[in-house]
C-alpha positions as CSV (number, residue, x, y, z in Angstrom):
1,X,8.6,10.3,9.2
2,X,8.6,8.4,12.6
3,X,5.4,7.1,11.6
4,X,6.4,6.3,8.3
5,X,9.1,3.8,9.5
6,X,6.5,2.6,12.7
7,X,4.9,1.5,9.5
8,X,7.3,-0.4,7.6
9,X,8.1,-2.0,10.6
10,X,5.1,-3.5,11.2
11,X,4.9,-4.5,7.6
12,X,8.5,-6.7,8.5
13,X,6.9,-8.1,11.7
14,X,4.1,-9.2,9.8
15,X,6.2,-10.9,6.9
16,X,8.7,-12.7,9.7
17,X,5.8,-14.1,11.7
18,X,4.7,-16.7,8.7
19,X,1.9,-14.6,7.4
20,X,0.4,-15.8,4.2
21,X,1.8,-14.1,0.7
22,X,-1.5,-12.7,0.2
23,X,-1.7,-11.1,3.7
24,X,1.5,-9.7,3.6
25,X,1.3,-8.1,0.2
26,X,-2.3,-6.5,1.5
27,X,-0.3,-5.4,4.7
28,X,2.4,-4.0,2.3
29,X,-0.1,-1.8,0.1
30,X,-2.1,-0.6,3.1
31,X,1.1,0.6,4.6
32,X,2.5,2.6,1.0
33,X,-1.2,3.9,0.6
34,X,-1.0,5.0,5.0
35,X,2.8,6.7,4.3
36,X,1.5,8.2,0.9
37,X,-1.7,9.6,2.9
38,X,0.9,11.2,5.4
39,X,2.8,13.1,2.7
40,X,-0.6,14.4,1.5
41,X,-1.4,15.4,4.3
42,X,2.2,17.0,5.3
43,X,1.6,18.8,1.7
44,X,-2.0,19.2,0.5
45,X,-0.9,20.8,-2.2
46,X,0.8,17.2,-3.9
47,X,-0.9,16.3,-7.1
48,X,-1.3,12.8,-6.3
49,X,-3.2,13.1,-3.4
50,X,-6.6,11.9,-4.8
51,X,-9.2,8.8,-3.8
52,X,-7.5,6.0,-2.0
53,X,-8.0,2.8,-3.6
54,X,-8.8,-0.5,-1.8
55,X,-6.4,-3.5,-2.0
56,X,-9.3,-5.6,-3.6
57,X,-9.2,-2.5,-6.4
58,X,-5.6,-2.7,-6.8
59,X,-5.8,-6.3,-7.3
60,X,-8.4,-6.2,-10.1
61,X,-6.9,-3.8,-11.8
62,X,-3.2,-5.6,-11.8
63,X,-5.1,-9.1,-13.0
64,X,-6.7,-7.4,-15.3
65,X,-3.5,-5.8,-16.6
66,X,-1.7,-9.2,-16.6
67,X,-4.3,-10.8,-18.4
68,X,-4.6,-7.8,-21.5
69,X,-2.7,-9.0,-24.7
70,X,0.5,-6.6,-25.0
């Protein structure tokens, strides 16, 4: 858990020290998919505990979502 907010703090620095939007939400995902990857390994018996994905994944997958006809 203390790593978990270690973390998220980071994630804060980074947004407060003028970052650009695109680096902070990379910095944002990489710390969910870090504190996700510490639960699974705390429990490696979690069904969601399968292939990380890169941020450059995520992000194809979320423009192509925005760009599919609903």
């Amino acid at each position: 858990m203390d790593r978990s907010i270690c973390l998220l703090c980071l994630a804060l620095v980074a947004l407060i020290s003028g970052c650009s939007s695109e680096t902070a939400k990379r910095t944002a995902y990489e710390t969910l998919q870090n504190v996700r990857e510490q639960e699974c390994l705390k429990n490696p018996s979690a069904t969601d505990c399968g292939k990380r994905n890169s941020y450059e994944d995520y992000e194809r997958q979320r423009k192509a979502l925005e760009k599919a006809p609903e």
